[in-house]
Each structure stands twice: as structure tokens, then as C-alpha cells.
FITIKE-48700 format. One line per 4 residues: their letters; for each residue x, y, z of N, C-alpha, C. Coordinates in Angstrom, 1 decimal, padded with zeros to 4 digits, always signed. Layout:
REM residues N
a> X:Y:Z:X:Y:Z:X:Y:Z  ...
***
This chain:
REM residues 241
xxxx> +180.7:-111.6:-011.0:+182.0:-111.5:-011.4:+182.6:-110.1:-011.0  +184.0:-110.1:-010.3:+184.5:-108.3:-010.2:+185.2:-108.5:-011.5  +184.8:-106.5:-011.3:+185.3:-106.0:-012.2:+187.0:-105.9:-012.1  +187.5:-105.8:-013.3:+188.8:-105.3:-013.5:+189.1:-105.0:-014.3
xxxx> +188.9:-103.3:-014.0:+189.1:-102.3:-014.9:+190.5:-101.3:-015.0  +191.1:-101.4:-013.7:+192.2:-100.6:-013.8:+192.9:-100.5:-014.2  +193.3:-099.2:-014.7:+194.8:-099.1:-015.5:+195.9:-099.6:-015.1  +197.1:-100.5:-015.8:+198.7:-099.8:-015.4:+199.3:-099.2:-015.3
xxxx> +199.1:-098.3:-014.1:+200.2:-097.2:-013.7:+201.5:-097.2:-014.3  +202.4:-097.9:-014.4:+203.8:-098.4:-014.4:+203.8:-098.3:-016.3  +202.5:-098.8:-017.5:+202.6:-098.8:-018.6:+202.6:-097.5:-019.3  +203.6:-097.9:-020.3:+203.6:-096.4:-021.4:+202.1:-096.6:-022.1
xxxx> +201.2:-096.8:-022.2:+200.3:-097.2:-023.1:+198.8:-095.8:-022.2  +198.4:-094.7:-022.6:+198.0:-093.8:-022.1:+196.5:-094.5:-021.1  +196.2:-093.9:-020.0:+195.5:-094.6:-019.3:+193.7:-094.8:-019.9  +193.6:-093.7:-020.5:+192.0:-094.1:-021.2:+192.2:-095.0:-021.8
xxxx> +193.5:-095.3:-022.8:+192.9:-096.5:-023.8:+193.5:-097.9:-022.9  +194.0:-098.1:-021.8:+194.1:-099.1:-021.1:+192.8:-099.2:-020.6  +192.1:-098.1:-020.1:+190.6:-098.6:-019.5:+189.5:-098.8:-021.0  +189.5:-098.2:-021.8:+188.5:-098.9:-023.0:+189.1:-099.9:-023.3
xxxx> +190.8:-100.5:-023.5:+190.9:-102.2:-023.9:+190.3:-103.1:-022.8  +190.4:-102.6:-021.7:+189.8:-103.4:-020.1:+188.0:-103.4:-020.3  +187.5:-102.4:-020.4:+186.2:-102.0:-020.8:+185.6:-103.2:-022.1  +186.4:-102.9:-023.1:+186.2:-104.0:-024.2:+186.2:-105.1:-024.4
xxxx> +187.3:-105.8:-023.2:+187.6:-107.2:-023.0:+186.3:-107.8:-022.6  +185.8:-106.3:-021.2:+184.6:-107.3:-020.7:+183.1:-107.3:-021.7  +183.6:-106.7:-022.1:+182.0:-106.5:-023.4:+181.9:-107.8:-024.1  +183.4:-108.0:-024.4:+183.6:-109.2:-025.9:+183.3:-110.9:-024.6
xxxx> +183.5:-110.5:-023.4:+183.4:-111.3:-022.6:+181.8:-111.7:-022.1  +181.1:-110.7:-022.4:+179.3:-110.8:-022.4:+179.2:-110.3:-020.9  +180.3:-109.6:-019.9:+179.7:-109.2:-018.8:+178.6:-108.5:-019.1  +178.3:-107.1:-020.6:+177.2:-106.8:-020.3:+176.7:-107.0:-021.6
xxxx> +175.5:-107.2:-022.2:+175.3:-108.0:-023.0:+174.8:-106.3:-023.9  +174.2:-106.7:-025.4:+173.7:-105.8:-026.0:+172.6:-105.0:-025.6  +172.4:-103.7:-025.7:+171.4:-102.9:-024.9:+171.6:-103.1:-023.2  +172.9:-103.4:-022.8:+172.4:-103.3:-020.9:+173.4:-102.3:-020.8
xxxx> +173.6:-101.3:-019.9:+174.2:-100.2:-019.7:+175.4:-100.6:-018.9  +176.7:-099.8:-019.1:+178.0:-100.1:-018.5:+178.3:-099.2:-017.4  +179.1:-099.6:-016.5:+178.5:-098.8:-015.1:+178.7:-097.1:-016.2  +178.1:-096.2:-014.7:+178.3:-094.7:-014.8:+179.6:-094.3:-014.7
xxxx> +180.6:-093.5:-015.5:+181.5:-092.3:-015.3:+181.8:-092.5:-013.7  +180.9:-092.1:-012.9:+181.3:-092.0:-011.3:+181.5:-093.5:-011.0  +180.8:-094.4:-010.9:+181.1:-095.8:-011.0:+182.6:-096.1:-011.2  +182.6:-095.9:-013.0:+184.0:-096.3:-013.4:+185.2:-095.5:-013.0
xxxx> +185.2:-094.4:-012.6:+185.9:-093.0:-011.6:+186.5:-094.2:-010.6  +185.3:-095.0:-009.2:+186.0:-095.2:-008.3:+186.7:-097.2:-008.7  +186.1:-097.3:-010.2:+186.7:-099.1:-010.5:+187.9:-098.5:-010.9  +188.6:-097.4:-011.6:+189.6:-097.2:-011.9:+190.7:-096.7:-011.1
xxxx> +190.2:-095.6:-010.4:+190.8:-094.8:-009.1:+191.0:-093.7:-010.4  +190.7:-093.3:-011.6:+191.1:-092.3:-012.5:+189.9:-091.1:-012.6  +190.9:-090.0:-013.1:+189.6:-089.0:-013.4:+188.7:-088.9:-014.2  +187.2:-088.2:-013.8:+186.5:-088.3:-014.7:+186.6:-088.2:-016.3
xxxx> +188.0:-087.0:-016.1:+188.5:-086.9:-017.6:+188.7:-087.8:-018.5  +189.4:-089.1:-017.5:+190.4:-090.0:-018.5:+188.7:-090.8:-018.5  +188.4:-090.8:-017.5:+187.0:-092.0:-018.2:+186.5:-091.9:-019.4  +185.6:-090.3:-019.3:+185.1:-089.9:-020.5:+185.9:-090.3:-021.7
xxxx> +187.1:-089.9:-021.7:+188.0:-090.5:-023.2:+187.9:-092.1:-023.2  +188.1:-092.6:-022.4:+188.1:-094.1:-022.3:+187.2:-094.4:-023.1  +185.2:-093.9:-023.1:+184.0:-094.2:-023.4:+183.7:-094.0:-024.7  +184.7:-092.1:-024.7:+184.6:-091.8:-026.0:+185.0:-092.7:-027.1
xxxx> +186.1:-093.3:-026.9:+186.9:-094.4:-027.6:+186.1:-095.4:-028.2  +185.6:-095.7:-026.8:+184.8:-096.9:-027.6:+183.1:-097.0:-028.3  +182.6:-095.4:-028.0:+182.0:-095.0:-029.1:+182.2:-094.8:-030.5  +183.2:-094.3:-030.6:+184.2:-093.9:-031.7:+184.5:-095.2:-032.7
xxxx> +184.4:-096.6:-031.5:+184.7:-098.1:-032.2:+183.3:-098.6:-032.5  +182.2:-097.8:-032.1:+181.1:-099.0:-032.5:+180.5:-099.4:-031.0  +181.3:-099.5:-030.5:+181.1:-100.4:-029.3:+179.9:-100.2:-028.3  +180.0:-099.2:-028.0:+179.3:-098.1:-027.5:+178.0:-097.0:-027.5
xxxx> +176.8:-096.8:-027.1:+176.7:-095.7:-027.1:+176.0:-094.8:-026.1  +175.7:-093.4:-026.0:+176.0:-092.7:-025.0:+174.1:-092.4:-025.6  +173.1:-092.6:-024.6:+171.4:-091.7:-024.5:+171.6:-090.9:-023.8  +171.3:-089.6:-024.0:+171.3:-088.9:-023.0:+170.0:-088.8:-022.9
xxxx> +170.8:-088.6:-020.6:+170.0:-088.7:-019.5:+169.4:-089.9:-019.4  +170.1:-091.0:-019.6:+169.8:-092.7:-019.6:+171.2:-093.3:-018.9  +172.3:-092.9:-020.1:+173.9:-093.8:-019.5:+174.4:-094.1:-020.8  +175.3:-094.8:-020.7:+175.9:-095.2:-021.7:+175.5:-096.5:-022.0
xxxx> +175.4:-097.1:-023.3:+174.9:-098.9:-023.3:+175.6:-099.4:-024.5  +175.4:-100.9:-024.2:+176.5:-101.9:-025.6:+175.5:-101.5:-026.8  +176.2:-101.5:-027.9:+175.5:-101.9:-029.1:+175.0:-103.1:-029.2  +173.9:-102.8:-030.4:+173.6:-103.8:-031.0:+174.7:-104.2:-032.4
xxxx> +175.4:-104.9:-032.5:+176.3:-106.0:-033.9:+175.4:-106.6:-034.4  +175.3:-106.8:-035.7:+174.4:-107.6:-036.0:+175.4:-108.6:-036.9  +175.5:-109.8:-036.5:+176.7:-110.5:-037.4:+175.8:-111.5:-038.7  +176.1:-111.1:-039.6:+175.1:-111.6:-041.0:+177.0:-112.3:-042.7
xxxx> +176.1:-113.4:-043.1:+176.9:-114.2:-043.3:+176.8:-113.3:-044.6  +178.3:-113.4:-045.1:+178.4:-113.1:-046.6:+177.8:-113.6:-048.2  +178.0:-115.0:-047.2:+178.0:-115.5:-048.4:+176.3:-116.4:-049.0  +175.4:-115.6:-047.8:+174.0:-115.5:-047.7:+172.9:-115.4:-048.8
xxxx> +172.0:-115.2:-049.3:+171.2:-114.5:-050.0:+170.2:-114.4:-049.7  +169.8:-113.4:-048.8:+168.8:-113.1:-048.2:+168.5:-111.7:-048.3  +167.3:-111.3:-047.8:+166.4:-109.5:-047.5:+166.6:-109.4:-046.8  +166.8:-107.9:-046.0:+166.7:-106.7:-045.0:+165.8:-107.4:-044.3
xxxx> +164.5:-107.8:-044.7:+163.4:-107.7:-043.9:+163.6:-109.3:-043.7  +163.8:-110.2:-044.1:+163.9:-111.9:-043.8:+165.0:-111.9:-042.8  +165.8:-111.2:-043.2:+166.8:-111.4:-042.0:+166.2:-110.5:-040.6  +166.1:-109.3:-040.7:+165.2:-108.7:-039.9:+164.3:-109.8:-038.3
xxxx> +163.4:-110.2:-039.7:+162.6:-111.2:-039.0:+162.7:-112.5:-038.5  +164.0:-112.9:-038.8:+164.8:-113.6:-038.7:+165.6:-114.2:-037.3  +165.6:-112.5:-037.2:+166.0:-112.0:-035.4:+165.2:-111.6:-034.7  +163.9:-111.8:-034.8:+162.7:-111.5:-033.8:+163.1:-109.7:-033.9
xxxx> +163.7:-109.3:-034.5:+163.4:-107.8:-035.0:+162.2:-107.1:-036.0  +161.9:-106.2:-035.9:+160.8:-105.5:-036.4:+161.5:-104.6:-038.0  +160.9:-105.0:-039.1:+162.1:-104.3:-040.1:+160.8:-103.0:-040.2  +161.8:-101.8:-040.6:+160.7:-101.0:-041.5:+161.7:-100.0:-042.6
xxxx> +160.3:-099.0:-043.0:+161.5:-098.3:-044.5:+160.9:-096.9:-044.2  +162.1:-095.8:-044.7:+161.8:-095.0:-045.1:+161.8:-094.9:-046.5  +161.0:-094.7:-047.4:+161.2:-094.5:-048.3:+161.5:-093.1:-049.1  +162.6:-092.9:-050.3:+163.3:-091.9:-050.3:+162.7:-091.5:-051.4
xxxx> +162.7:-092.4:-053.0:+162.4:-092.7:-053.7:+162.0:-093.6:-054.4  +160.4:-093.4:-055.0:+160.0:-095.1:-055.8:+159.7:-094.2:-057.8  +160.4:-094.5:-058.4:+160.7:-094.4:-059.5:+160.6:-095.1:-061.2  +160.0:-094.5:-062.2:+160.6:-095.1:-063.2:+161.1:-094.4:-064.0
xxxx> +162.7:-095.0:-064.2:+163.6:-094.1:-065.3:+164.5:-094.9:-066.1  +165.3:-094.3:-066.9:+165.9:-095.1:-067.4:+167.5:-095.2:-067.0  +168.2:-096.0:-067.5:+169.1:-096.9:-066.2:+170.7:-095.5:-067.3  +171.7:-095.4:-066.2:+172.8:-094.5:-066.5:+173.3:-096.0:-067.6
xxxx> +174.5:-095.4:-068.2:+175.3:-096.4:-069.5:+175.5:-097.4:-068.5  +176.3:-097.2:-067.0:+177.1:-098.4:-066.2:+175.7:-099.2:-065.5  +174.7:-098.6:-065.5:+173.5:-099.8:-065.0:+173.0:-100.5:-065.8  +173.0:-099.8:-067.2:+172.6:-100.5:-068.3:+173.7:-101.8:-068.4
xxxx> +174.7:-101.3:-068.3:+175.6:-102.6:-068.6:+175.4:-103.7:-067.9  +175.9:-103.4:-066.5:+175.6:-104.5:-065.1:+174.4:-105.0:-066.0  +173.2:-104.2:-065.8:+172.2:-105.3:-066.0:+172.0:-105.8:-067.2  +172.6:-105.8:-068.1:+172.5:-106.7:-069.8:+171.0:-105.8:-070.4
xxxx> +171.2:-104.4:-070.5:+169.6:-104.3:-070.9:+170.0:-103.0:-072.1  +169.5:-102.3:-072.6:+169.5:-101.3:-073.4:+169.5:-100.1:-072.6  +170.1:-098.4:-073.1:+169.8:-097.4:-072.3:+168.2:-097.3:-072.4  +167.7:-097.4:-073.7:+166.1:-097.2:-073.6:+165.3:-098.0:-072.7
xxxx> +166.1:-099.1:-072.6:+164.9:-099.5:-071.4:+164.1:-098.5:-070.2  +163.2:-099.5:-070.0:+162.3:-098.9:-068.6:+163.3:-099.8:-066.9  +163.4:-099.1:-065.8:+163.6:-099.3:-064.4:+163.0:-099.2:-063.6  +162.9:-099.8:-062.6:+162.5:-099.1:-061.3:+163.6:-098.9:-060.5
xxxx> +163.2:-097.9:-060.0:+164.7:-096.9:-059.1:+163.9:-097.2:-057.8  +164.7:-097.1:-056.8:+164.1:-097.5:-055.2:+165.5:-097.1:-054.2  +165.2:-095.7:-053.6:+165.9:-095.4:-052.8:+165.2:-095.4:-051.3  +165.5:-096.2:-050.3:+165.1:-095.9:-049.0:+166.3:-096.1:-048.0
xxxx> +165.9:-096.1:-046.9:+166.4:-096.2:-045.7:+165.6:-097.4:-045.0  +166.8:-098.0:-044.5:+166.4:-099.5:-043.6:+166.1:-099.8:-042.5  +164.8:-099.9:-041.9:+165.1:-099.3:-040.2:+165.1:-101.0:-039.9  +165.9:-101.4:-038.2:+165.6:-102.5:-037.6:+165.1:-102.2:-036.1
xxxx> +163.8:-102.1:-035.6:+163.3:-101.8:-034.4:+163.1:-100.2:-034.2  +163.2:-099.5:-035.8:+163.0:-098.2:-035.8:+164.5:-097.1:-035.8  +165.4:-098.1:-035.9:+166.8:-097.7:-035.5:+167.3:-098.3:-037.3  +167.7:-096.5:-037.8:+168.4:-096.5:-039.1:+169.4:-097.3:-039.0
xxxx> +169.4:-098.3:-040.1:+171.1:-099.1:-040.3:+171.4:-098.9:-041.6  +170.5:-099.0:-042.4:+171.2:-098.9:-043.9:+170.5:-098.3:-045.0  +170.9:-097.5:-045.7:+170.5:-096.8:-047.3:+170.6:-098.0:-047.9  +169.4:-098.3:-049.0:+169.4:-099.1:-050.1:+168.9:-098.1:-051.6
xxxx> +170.6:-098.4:-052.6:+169.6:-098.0:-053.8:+169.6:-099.0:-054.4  +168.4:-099.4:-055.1:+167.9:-100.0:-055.8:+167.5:-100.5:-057.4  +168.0:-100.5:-058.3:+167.4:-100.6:-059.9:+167.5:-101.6:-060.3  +166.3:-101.9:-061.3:+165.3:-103.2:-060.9:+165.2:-103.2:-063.1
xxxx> +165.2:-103.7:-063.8:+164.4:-103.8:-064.9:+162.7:-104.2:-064.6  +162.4:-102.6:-065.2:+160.6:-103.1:-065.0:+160.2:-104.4:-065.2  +160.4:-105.0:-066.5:+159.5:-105.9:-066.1:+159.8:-107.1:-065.2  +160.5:-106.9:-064.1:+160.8:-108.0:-063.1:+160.0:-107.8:-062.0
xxxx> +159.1:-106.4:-061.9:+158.5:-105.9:-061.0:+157.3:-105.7:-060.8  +156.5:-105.9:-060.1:+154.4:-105.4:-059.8:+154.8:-103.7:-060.4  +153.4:-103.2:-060.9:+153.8:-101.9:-060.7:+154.2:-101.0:-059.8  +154.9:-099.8:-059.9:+155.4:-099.6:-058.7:+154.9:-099.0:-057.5
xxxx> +153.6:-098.7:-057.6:+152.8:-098.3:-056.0:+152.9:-099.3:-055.2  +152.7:-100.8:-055.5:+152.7:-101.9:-055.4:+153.8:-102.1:-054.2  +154.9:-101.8:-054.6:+156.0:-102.0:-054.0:+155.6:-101.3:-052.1  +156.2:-102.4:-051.4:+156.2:-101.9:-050.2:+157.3:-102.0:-049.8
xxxx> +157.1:-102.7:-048.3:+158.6:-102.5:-047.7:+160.0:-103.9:-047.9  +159.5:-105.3:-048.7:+160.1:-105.6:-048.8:+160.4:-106.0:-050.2  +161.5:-105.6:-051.0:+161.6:-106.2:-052.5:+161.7:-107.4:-053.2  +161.9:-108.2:-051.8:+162.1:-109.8:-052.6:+160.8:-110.1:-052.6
xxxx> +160.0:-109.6:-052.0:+158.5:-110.3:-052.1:+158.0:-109.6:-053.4  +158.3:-108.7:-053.9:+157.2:-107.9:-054.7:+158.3:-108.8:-056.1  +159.8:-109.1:-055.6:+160.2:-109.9:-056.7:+159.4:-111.4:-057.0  +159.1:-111.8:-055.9:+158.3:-113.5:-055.5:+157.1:-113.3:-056.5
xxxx> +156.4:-112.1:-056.5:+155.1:-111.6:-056.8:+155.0:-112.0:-058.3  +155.8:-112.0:-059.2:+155.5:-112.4:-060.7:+157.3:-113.4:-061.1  +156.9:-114.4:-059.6:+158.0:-115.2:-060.2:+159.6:-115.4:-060.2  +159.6:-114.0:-059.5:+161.5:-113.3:-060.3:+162.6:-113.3:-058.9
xxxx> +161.9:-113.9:-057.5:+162.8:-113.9:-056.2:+164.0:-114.5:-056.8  +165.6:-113.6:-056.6:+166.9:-113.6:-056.7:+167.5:-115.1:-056.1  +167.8:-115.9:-056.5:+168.0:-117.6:-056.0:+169.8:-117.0:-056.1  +170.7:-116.2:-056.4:+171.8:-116.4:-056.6:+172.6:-115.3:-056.9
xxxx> +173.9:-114.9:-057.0:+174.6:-113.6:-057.8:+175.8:-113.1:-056.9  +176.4:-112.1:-057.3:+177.6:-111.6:-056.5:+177.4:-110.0:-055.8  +178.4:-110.4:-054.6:+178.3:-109.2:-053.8:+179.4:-108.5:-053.2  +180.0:-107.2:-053.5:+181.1:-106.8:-053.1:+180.9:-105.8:-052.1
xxxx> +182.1:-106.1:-050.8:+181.8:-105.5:-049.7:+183.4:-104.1:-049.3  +183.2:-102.9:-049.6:+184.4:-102.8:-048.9:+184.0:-101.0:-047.9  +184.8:-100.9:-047.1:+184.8:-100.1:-046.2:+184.8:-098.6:-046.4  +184.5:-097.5:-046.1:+184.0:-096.6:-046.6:+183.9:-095.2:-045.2
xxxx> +183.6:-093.9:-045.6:+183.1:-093.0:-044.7:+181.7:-092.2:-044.9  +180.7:-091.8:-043.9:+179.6:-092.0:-044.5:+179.4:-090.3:-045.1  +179.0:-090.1:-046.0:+178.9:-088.7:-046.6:+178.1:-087.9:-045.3  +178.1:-086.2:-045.7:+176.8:-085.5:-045.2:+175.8:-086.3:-045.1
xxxx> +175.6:-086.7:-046.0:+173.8:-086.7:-046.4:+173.2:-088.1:-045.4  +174.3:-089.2:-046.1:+174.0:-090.7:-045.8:+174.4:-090.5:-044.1  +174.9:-089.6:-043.7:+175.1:-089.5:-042.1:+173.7:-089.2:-041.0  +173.4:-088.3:-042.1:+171.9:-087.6:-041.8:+171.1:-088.8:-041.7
xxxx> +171.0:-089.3:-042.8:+169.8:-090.2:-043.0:+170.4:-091.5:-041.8  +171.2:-091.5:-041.7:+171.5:-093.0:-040.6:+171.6:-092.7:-039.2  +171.7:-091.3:-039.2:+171.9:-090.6:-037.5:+172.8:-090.9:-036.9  +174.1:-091.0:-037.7:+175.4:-091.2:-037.3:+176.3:-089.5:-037.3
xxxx> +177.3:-089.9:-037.1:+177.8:-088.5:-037.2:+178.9:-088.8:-038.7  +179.3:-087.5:-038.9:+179.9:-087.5:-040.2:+181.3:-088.1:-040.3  +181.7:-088.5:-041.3:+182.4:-089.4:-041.3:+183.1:-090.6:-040.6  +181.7:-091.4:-040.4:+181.7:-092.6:-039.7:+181.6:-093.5:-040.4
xxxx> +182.5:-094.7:-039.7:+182.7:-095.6:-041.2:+181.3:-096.4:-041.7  +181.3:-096.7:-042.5:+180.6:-097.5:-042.9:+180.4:-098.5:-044.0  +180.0:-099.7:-044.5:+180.4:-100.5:-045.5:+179.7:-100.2:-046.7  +180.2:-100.5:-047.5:+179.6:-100.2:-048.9:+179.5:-101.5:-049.7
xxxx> +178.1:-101.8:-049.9:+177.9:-103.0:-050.5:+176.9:-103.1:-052.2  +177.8:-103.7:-053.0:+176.9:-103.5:-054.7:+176.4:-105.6:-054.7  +175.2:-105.1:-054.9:+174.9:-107.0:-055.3:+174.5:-106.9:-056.4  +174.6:-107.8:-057.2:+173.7:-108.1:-058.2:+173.0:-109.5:-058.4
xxxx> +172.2:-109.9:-058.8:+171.7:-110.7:-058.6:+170.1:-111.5:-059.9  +170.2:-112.9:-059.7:+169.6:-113.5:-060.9:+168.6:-114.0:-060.3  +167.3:-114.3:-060.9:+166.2:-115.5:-060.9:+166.9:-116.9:-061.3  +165.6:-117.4:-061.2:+165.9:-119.2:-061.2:+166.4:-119.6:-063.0
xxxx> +165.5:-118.7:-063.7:+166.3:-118.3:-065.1:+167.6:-117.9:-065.8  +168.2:-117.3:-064.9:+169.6:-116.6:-064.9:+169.4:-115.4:-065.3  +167.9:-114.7:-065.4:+168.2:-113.3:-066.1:+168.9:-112.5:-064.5  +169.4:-111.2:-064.8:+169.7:-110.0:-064.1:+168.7:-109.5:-063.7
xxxx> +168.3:-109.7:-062.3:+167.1:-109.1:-062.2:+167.2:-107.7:-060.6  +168.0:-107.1:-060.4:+169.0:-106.5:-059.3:+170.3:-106.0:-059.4  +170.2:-104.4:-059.4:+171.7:-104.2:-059.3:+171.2:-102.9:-057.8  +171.6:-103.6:-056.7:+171.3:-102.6:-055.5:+172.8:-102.6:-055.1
xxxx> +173.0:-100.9:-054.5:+174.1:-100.2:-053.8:+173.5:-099.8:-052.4  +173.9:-100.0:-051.5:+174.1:-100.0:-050.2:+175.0:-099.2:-048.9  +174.5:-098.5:-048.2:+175.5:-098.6:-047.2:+174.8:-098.7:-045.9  +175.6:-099.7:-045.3:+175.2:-100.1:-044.1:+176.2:-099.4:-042.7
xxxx> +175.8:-099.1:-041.6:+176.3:-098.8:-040.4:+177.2:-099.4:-040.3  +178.3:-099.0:-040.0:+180.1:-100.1:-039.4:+179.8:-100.5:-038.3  +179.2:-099.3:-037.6:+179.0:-099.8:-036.2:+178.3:-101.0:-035.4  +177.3:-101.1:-036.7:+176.2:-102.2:-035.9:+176.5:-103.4:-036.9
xxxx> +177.1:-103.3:-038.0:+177.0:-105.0:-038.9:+178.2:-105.4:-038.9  +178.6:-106.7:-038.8:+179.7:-107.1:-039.4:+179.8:-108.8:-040.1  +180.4:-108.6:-041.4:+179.6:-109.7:-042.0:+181.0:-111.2:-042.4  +180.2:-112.0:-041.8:+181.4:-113.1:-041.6:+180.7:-114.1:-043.1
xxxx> +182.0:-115.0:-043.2:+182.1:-115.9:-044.3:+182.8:-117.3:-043.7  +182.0:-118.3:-044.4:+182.4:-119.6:-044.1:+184.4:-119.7:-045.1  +185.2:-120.7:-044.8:+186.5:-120.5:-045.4:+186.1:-122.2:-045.1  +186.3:-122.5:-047.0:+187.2:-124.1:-046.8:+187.9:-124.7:-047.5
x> +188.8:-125.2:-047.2:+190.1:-125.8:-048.0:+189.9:-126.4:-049.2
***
């Protein structure tokens, strides 16, 4: 297939972002697929007839969207999207595996404390109760996507050394895997910290997701907070009349 990347000369619309909408057409078009690299700067220099300058901004753009990203001393290459249903009820790691991807964790925090007034509520329990607190990082193929915090009422859980990398299984483990519950998703910037830990840059968007979630009993057995990468997830929902 040729390329056709060139700007309109003749358009008020500034020339990098006519070559990143042209750039992006052919992405959403599958000329180059996830992980394959988009020509080089000098490449796109002579598909445009534009200067290096305007290229670079072109690219930057659509780094800046996700779209994109720049290895240095490799090239520039598509992301990986990972498109995951809303209205789902699945793990990090099932879905993971799901996609012939490799899940793993860093773990940040494995905990027992007792739950603040507003966790207590969510979860229907006392402040005195016992928790398990579970803060990590989500890797897919070794590539950070998402912080997960986690609080659990103890007794829904193996003890907690027990705990590895995935929680629905250690929930499976005495009975208690999540069959159901609600999840709110909305859009967000990622702090210092959560920037650090994702290897994004600072205030990059990202989603912000709270589930909660029940056994086959209806108890509350899950109140996890979330933030996932903008860049690489985007989460679709079935619509019917």
C-alpha cells in the first residue's frame, strides 16, 4: 500500500498536526500493527516533503495521544491498546493470560490493618475489624500498566504471605472468588509518584477505576482502587435497547 502522508499546503490546519491525523489514519487503518515501527523522521522528512522540525512535532503528538512511542536508538513504534469490556468480571492476571501475555506484580504493600471510616462503610464491616491492604503494580510482559489498591476483609483471605500474584485465586482458595458487583471508571492525571511507578511521565492521563465486589453469598468481599495507563487501556461496553 503507498503511503499518504502529506500535508495540505493550501489548509489553515498547522502542518504537524495534518501529518499526525494522516499518521493516525494509517495506524487505526492497521498499516502498522502494534509493536512494528513507523517509518524514521528522515523517511517521513521525504513522504512529507516537510522539515525535520514539523515531523518531530507530528510524532510528538501522537505520543502525547497514546499512540505512540519513541525507544531510544530503536525508532519510534505503535502501542500496545489493550481493549477490555466494562462490563466484565475478571483479574489482571486471567485477562493477562487471556492474551497470550505474561502477567506479573510488583508488590508495594501486603498488610494487615484496619479499614479508614469510608472503607469500613463500602465494605459493611466495623472500624475494629481486621483487613488485608494490598498495594502493587501490574506488569503485562514486564511493561507497568496499572497500580492496584486493594482491601480485602480478612477473613475472605489465606493468610497473607500466602498471597501471590493473583487475588482472585487466593480469593477461590477458601471459597470467596467475586461472581459480581460495581465498577466506576473516570478519567484522571497521574500523580508524581503513580507516574514513577508506571514509567509514564507526569501528568499523563490515566483512568481511575473503584470496584467493589461480592461472592456467590452476596457478602462484600473487595473494595480495590486502581489506576490504569490511558495510554494502553481502553474499556468498551456492550449498549442495548
Amino acid at each position: 500500500m503507498a503511503l499518504d502522508l502529506a500535508p495540505g499546503r493550501t489548509r489553515s490546519t498547522p502542518l504537524y498536526l495534518q501529518i499526525a491525523a494522516n499518521l493516525k489514519q494509517h495506524i487505526i487503518a492497521g498499516e502498522w500493527r502494534e509493536g512494528e515501527a513507523v517509518p524514521s523522521e528522515r523517511e517521513l522528512c521525504a513522504l512529507t516533503d516537510a522539515s525535520r522540525v514539523t515531523v518531530r512535532k507530528a510524532i510528538a503528538e501522537l505520543i502525547s495521544e497514546g499512540l505512540l512511542s519513541r525507544r531510544q536508538g530503536s525508532g519510534t513504534f505503535v502501542n500496545r491498546v489493550i481493549e477490555t469490556k466494562n462490563d466484565a468480571l475478571g483479574s489482571f492476571s486471567d485477562e493477562a493470560l487471556a492474551r497470550g501475555g505474561t502477567p506479573g506484580t510488583i508488590w508495594i504493600m501486603r498488610a494487615i490493618a484496619r479499614p479508614t471510616e469510608d472503607e469500613a462503610n463500602i465494605l459493611g464491616i466495623g472500624r475494629d475489624s481486621e483487613v488485608v491492604r494490598l498495594g502493587r503494580v501490574r506488569l503485562l510482559d514486564g511493561e507497568p500498566l496499572a497500580i492496584e489498591h486493594a482491601v480485602v476483609p480478612k477473613t475472605f483471605l489465606p493468610p497473607v504471605e500466602q498471597i501471590e500474584g493473583s487475588l482472585y485465586r487466593s480469593f477461590e482458595a477458601l471459597g470467596n472468588r467475586p461472581v459480581g458487583g460495581t465498577q466506576s471508571i473516570h478519567a484522571s492525571l497521574a500523580t508524581p509518584t503513580e507516574a514513577g511507578l508506571l514509567s509514564i511521565a507526569e501528568q499523563s492521563a490515566v483512568l481511575r477505576i473503584e470496584r467493589v465486589t461480592r461472592n456467590a453469598k452476596g457478602d462484600i468481599v473487595e473494595l480495590t482502587r486502581s489506576v490504569y495507563r490511558g495510554d494502553r487501556y481502553k474499556f468498551v461496553s456492550d449498549l442495548h435497547q
